[in-house]
N, CA, C, O and CB atoms as a CASP TS submission, in Angstrom:
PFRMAT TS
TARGET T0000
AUTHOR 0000-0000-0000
METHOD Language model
MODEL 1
PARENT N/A
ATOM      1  N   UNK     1     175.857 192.891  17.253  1.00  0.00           N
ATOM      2  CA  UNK     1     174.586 192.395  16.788  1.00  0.00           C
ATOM      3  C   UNK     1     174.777 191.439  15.600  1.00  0.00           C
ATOM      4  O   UNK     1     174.249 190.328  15.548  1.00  0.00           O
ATOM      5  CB  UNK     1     173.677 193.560  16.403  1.00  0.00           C
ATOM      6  N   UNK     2     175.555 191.946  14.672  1.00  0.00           N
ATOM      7  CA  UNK     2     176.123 191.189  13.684  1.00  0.00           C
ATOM      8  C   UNK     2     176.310 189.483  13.765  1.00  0.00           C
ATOM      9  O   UNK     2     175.703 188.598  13.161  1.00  0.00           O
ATOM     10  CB  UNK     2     177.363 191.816  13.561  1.00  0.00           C
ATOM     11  N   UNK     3     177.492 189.407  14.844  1.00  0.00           N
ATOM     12  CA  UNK     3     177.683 188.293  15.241  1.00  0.00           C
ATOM     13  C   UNK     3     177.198 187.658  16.275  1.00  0.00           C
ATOM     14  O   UNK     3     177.790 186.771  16.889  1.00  0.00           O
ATOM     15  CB  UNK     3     178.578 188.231  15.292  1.00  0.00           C
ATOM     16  N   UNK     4     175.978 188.130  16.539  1.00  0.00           N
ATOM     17  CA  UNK     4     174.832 187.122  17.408  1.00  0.00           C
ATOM     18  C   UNK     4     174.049 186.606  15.882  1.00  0.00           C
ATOM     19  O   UNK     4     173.643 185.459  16.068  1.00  0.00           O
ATOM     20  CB  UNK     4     173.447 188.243  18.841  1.00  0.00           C
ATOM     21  N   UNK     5     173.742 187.041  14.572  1.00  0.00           N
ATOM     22  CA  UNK     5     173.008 187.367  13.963  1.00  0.00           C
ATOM     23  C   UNK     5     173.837 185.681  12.990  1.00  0.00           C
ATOM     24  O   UNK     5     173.274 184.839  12.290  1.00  0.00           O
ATOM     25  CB  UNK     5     172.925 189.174  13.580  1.00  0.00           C
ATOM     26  N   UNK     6     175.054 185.790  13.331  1.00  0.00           N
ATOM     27  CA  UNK     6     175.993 184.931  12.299  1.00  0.00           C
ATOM     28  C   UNK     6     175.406 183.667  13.323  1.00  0.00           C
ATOM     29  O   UNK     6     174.673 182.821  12.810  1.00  0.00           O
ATOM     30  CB  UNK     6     178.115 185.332  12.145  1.00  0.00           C
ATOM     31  N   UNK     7     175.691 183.590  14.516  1.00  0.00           N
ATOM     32  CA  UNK     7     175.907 182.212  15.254  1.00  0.00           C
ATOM     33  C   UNK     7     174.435 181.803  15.337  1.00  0.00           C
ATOM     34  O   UNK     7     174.302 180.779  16.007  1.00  0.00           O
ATOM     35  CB  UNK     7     176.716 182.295  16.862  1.00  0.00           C
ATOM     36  N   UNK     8     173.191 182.342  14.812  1.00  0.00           N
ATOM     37  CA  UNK     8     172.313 182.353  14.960  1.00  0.00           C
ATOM     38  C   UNK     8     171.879 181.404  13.432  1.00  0.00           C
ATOM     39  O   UNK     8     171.198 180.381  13.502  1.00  0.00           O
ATOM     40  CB  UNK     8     171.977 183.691  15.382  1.00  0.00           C
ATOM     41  N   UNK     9     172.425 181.978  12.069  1.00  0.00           N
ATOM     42  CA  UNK     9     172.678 181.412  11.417  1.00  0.00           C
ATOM     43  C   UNK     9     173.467 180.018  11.151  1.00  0.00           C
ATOM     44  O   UNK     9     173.354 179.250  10.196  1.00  0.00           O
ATOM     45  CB  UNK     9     172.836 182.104  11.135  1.00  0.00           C
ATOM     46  N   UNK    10     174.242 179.941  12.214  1.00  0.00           N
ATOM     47  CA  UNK    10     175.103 178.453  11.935  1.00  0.00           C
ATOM     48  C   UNK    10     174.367 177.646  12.557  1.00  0.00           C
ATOM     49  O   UNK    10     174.280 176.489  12.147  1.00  0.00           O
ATOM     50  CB  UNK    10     176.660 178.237  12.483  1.00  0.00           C
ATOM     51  N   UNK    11     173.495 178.172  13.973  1.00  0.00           N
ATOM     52  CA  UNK    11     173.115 177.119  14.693  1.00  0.00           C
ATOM     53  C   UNK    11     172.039 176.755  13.853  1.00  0.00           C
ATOM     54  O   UNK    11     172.025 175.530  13.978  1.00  0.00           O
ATOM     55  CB  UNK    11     172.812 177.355  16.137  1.00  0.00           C
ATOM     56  N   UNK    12     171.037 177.087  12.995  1.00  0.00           N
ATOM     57  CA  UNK    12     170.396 177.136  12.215  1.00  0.00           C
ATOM     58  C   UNK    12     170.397 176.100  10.525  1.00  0.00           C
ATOM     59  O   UNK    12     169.602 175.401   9.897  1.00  0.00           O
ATOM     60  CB  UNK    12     170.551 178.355  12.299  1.00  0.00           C
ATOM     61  N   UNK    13     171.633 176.519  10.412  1.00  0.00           N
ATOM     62  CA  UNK    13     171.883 175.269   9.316  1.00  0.00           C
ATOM     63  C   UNK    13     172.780 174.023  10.092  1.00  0.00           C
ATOM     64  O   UNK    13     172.861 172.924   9.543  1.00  0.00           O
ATOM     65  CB  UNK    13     172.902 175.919   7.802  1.00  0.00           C
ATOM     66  N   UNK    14     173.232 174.199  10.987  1.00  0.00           N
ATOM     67  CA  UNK    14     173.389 172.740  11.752  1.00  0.00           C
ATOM     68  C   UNK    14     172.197 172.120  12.098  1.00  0.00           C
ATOM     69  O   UNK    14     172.091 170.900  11.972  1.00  0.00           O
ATOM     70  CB  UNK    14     174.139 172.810  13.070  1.00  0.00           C
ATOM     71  N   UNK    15     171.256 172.825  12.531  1.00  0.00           N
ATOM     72  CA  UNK    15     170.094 172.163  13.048  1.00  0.00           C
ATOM     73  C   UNK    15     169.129 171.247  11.670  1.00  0.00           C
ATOM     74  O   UNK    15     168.578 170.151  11.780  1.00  0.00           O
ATOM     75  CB  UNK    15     169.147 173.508  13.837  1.00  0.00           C
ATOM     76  N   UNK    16     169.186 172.106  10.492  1.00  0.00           N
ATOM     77  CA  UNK    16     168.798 171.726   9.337  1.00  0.00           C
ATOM     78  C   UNK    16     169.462 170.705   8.688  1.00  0.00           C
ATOM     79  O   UNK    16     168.802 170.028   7.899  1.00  0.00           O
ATOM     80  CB  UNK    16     168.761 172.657   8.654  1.00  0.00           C
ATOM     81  N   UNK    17     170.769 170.421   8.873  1.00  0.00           N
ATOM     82  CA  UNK    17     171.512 169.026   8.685  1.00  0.00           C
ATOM     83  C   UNK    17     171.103 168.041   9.262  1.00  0.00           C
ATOM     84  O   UNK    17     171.018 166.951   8.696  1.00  0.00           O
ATOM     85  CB  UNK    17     172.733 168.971   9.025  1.00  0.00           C
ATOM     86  N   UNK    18     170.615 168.332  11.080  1.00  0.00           N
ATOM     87  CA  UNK    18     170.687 167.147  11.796  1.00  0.00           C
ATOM     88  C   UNK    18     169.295 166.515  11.695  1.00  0.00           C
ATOM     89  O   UNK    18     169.035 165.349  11.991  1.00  0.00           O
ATOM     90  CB  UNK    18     171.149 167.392  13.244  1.00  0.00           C
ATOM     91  N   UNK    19     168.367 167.506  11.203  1.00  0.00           N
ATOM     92  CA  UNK    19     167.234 167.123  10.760  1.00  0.00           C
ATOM     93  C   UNK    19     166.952 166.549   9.741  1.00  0.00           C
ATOM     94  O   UNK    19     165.822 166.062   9.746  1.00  0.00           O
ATOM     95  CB  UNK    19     166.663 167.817  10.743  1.00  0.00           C
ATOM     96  N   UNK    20     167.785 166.345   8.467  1.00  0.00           N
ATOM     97  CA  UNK    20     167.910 165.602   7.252  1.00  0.00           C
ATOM     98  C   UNK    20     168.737 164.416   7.689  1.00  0.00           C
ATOM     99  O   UNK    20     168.378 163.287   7.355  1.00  0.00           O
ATOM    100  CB  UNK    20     168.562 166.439   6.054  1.00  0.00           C
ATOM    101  N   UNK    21     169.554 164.558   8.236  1.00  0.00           N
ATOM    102  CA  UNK    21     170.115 162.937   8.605  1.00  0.00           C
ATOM    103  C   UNK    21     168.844 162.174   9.446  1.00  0.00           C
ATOM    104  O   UNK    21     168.363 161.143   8.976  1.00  0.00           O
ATOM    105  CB  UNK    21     171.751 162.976   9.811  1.00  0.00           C
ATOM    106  N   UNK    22     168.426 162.645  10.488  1.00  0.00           N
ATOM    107  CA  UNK    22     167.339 161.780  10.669  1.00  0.00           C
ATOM    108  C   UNK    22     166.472 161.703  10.005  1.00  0.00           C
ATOM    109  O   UNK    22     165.804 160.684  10.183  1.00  0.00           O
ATOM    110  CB  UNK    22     166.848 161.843  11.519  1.00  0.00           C
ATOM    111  N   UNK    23     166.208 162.225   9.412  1.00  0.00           N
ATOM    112  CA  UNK    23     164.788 161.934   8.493  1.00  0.00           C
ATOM    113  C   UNK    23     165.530 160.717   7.322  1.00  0.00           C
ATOM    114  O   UNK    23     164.919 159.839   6.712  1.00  0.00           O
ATOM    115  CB  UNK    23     164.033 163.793   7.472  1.00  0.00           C
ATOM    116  N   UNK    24     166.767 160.971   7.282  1.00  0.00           N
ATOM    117  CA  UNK    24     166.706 159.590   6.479  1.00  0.00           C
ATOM    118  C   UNK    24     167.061 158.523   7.055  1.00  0.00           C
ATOM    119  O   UNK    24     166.980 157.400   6.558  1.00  0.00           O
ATOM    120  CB  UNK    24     167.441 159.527   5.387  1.00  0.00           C
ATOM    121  N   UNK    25     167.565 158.849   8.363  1.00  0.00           N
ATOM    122  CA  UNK    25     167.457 157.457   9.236  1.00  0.00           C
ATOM    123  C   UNK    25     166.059 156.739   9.077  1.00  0.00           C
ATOM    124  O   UNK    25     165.906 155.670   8.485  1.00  0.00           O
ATOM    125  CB  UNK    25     167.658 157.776  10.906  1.00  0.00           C
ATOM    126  N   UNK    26     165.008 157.509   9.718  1.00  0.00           N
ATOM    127  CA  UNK    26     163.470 156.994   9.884  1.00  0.00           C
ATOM    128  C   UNK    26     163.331 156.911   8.319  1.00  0.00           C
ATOM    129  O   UNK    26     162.728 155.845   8.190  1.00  0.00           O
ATOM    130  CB  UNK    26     162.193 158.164  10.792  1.00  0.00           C
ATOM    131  N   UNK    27     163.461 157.230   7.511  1.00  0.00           N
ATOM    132  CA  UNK    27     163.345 156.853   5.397  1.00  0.00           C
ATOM    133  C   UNK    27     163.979 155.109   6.001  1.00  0.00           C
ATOM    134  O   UNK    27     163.285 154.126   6.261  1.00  0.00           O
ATOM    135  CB  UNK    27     165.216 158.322   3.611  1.00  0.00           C
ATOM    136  N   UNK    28     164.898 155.191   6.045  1.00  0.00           N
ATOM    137  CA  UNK    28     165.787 153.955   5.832  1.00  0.00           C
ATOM    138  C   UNK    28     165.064 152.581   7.119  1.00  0.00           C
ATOM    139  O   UNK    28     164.821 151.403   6.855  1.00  0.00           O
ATOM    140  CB  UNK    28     167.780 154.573   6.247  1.00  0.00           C
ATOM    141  N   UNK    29     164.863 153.395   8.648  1.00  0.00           N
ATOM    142  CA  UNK    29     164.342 151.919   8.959  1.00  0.00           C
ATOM    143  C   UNK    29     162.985 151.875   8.479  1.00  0.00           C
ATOM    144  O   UNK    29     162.364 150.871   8.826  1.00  0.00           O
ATOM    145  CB  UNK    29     164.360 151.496  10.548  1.00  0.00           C
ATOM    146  N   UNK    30     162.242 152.886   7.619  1.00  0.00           N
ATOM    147  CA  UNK    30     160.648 152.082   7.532  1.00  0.00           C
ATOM    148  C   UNK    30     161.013 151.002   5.969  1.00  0.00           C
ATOM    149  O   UNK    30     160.269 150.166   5.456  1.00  0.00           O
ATOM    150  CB  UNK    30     158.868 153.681   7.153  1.00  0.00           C
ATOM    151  N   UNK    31     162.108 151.337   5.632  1.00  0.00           N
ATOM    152  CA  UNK    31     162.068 150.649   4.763  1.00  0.00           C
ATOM    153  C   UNK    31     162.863 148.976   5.125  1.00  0.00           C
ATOM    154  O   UNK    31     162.806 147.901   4.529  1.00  0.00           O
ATOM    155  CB  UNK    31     162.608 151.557   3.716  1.00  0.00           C
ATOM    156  N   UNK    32     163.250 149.221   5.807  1.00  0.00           N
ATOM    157  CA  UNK    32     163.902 148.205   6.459  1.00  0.00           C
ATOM    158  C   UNK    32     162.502 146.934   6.657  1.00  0.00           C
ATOM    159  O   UNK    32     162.296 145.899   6.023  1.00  0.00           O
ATOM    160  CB  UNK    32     164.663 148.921   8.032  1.00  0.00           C
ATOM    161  N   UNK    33     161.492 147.767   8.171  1.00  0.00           N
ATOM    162  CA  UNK    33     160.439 147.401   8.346  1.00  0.00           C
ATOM    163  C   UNK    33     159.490 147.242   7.004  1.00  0.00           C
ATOM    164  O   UNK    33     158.405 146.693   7.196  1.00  0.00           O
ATOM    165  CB  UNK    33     160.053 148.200   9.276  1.00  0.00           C
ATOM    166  N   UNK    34     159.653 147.469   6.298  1.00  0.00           N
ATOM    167  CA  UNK    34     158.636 147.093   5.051  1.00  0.00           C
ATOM    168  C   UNK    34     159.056 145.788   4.216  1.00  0.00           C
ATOM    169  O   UNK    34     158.313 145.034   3.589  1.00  0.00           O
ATOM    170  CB  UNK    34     158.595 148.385   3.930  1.00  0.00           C
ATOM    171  N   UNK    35     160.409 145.727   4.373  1.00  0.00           N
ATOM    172  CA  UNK    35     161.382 144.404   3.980  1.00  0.00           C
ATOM    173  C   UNK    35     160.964 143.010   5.233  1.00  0.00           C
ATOM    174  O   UNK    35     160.860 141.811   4.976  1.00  0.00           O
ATOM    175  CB  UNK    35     163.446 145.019   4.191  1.00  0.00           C
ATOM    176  N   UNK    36     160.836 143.525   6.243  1.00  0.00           N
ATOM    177  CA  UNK    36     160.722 142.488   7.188  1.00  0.00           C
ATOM    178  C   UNK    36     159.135 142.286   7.143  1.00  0.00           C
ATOM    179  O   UNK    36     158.728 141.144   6.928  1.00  0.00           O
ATOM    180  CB  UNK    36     161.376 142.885   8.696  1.00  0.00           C
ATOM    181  N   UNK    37     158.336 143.181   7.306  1.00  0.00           N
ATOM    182  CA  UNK    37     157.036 142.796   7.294  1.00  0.00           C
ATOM    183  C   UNK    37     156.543 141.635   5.866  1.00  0.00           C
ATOM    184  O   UNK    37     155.812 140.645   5.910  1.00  0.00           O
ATOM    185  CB  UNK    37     156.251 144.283   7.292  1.00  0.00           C
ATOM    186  N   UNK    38     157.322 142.285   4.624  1.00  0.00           N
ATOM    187  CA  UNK    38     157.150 141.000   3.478  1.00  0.00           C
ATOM    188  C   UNK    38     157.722 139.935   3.747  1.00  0.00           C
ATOM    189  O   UNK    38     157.205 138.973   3.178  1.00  0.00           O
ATOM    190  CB  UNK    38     157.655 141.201   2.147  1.00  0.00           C
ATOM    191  N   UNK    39     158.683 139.671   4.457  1.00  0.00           N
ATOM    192  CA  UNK    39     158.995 138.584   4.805  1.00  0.00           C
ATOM    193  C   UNK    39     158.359 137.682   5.877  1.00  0.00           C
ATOM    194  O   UNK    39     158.078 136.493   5.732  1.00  0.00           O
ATOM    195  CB  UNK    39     160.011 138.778   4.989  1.00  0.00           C
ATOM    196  N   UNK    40     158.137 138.599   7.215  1.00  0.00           N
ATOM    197  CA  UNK    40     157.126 137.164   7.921  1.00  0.00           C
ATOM    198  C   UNK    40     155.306 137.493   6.785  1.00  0.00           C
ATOM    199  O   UNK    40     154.322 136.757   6.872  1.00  0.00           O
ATOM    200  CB  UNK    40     156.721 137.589  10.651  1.00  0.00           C
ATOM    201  N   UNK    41     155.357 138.163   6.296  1.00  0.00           N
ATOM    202  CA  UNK    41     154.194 137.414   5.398  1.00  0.00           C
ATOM    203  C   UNK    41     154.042 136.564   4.548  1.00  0.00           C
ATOM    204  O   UNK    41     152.979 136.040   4.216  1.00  0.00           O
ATOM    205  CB  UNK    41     153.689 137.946   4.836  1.00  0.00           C
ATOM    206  N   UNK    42     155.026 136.378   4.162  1.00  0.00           N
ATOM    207  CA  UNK    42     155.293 135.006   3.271  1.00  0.00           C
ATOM    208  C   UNK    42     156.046 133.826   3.904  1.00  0.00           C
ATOM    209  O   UNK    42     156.162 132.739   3.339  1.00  0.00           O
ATOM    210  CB  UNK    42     156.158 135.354   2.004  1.00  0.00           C
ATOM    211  N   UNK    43     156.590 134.136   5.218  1.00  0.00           N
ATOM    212  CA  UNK    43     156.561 133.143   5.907  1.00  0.00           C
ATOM    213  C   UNK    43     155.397 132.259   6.708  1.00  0.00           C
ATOM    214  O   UNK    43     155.306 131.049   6.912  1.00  0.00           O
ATOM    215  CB  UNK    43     157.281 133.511   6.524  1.00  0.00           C
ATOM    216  N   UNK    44     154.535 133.398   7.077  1.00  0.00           N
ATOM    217  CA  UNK    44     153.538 132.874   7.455  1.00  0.00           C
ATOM    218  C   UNK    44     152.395 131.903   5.899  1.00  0.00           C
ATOM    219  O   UNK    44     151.819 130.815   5.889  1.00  0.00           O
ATOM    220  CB  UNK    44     152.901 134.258   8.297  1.00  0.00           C
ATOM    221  N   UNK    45     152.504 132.730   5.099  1.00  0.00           N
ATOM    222  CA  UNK    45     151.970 132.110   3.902  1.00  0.00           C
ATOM    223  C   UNK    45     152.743 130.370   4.234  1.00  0.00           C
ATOM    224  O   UNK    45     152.249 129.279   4.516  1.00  0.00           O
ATOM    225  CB  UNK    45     152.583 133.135   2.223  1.00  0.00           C
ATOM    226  N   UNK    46     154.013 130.812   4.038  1.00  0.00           N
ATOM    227  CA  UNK    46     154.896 129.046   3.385  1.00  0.00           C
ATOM    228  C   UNK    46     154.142 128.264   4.770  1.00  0.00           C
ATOM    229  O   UNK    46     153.574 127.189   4.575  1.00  0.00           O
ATOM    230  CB  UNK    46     157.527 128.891   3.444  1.00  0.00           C
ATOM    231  N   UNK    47     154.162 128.651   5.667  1.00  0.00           N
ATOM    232  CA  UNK    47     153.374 127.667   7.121  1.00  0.00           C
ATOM    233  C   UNK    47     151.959 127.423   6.476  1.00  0.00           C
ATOM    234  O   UNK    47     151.584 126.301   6.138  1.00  0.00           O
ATOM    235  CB  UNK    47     153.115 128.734   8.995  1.00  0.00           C
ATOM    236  N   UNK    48     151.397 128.273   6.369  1.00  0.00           N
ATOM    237  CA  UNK    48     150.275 128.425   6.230  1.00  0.00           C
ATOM    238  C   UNK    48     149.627 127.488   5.116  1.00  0.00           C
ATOM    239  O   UNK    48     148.547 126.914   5.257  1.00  0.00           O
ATOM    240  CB  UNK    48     150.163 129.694   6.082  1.00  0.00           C
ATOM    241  N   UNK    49     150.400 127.419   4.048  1.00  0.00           N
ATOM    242  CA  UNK    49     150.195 126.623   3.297  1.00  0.00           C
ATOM    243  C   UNK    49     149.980 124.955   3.329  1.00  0.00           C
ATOM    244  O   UNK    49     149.266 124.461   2.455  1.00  0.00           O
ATOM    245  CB  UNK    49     150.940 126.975   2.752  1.00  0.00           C
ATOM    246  N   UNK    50     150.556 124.156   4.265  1.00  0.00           N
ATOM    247  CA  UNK    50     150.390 122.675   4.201  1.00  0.00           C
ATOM    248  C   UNK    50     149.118 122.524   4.453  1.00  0.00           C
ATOM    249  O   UNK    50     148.359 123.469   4.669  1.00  0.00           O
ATOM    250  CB  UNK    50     151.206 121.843   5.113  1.00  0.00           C
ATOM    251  N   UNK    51     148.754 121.207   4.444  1.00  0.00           N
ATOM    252  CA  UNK    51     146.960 120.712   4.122  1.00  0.00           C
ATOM    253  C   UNK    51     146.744 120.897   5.717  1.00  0.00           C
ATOM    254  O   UNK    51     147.605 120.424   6.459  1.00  0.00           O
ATOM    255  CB  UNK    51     146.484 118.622   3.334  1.00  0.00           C
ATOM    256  N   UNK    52     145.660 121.549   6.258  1.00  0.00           N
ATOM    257  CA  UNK    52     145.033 121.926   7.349  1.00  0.00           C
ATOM    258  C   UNK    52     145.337 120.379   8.063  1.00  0.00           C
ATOM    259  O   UNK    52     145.670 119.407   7.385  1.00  0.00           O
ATOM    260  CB  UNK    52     143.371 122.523   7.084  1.00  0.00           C
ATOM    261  N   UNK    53     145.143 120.337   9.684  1.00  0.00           N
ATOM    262  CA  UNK    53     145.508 119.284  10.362  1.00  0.00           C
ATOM    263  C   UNK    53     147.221 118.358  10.053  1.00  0.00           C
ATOM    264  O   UNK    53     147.694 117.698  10.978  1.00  0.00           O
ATOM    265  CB  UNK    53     144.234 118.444  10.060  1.00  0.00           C
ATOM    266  N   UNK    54     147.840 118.433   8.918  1.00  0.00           N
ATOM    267  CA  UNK    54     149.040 118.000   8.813  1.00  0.00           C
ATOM    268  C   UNK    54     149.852 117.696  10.023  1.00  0.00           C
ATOM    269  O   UNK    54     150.063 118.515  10.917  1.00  0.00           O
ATOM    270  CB  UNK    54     149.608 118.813   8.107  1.00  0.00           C
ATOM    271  N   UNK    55     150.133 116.921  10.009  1.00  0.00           N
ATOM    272  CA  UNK    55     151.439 116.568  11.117  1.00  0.00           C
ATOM    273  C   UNK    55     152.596 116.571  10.667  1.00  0.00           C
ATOM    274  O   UNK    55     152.921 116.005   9.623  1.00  0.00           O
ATOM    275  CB  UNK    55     151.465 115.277  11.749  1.00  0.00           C
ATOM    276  N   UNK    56     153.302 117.166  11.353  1.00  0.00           N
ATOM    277  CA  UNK    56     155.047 117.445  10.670  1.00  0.00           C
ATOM    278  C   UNK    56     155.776 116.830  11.803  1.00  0.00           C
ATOM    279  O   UNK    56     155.658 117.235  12.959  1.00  0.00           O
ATOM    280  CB  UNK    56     155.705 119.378  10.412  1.00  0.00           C
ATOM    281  N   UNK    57     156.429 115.978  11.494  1.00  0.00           N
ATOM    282  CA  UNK    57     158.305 115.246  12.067  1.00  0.00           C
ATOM    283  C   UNK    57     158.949 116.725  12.307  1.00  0.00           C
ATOM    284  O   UNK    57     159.276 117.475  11.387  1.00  0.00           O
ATOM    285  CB  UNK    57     159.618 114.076  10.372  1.00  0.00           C
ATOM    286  N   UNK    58     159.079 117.022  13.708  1.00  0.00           N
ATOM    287  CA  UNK    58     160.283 118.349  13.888  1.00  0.00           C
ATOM    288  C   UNK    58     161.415 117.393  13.621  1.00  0.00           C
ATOM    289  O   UNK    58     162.132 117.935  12.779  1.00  0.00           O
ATOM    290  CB  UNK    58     160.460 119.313  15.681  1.00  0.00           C
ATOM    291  N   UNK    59     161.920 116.173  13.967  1.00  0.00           N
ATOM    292  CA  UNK    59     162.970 115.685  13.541  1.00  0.00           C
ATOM    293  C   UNK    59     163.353 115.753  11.990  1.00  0.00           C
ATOM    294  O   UNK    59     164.578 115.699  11.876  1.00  0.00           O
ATOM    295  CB  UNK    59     162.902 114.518  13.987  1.00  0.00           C
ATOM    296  N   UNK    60     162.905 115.822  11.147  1.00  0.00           N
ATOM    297  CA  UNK    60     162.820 116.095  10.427  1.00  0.00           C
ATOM    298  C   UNK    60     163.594 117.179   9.346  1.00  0.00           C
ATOM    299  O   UNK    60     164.196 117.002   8.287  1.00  0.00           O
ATOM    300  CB  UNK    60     162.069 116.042  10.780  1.00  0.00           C
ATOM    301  N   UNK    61     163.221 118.558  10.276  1.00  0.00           N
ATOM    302  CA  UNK    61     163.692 119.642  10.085  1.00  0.00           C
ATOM    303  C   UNK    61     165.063 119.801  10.805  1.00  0.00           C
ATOM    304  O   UNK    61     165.929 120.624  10.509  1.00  0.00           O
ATOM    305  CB  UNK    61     162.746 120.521  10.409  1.00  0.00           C
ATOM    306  N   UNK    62     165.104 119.026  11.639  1.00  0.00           N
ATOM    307  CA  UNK    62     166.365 119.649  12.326  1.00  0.00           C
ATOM    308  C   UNK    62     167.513 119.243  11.072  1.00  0.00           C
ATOM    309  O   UNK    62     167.423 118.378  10.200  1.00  0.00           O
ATOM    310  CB  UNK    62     166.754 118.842  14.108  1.00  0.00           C
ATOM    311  N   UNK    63     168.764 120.363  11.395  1.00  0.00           N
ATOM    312  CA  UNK    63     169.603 120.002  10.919  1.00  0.00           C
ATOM    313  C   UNK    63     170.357 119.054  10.528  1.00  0.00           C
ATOM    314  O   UNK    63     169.891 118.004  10.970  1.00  0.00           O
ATOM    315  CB  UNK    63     169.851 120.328  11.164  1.00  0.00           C
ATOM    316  N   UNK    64     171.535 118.823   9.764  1.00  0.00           N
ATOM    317  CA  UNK    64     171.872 116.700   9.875  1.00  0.00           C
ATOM    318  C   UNK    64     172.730 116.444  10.810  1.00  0.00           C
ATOM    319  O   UNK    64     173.027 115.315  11.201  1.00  0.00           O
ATOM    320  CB  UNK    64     172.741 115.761   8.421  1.00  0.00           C
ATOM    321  N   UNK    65     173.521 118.313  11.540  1.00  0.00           N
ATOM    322  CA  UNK    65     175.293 118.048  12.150  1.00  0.00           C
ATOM    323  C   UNK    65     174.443 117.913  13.623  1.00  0.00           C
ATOM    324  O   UNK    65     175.168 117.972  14.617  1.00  0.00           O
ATOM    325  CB  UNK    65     176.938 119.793  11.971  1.00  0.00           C
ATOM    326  N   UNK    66     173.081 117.749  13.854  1.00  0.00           N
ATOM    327  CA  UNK    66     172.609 117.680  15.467  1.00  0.00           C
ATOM    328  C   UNK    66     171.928 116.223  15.879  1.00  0.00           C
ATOM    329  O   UNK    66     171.535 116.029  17.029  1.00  0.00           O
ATOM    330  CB  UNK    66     171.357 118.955  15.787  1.00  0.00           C
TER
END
């Protein structure tokens, strides 16, 4: 009984490990996603910003080595 009582216990704090590593997986990508979401928002801002109707040269933007 003992040692149903032990393996019962290990499976138990293994399970409690594997549950803290993910939980900081999902910690780590919402933060990830919170990094990317500020970024296309201020990308969309920097677009967003030129004078309404503007026309932009894509030549322009392209690189100089193309």
């Amino acid at each position: 009984m003992e040692g149903r009582l032990d393996r019962i216990e290990s499976k138990l704090a293994l399970a409690e490990d594997a549950i803290d590593e993910l939980n900081m997986a999902v910690f780590r990508q919402q933060q990830l996603i919170d990094r990317l979401q500020k970024q296309i928002l201020e990308l969309h801002r920097q677009i967003s910003s030129g004078a309404p109707g503007e026309r932009r040269d894509l030549r322009e933007e392209i690189p100089p080595h193309y």
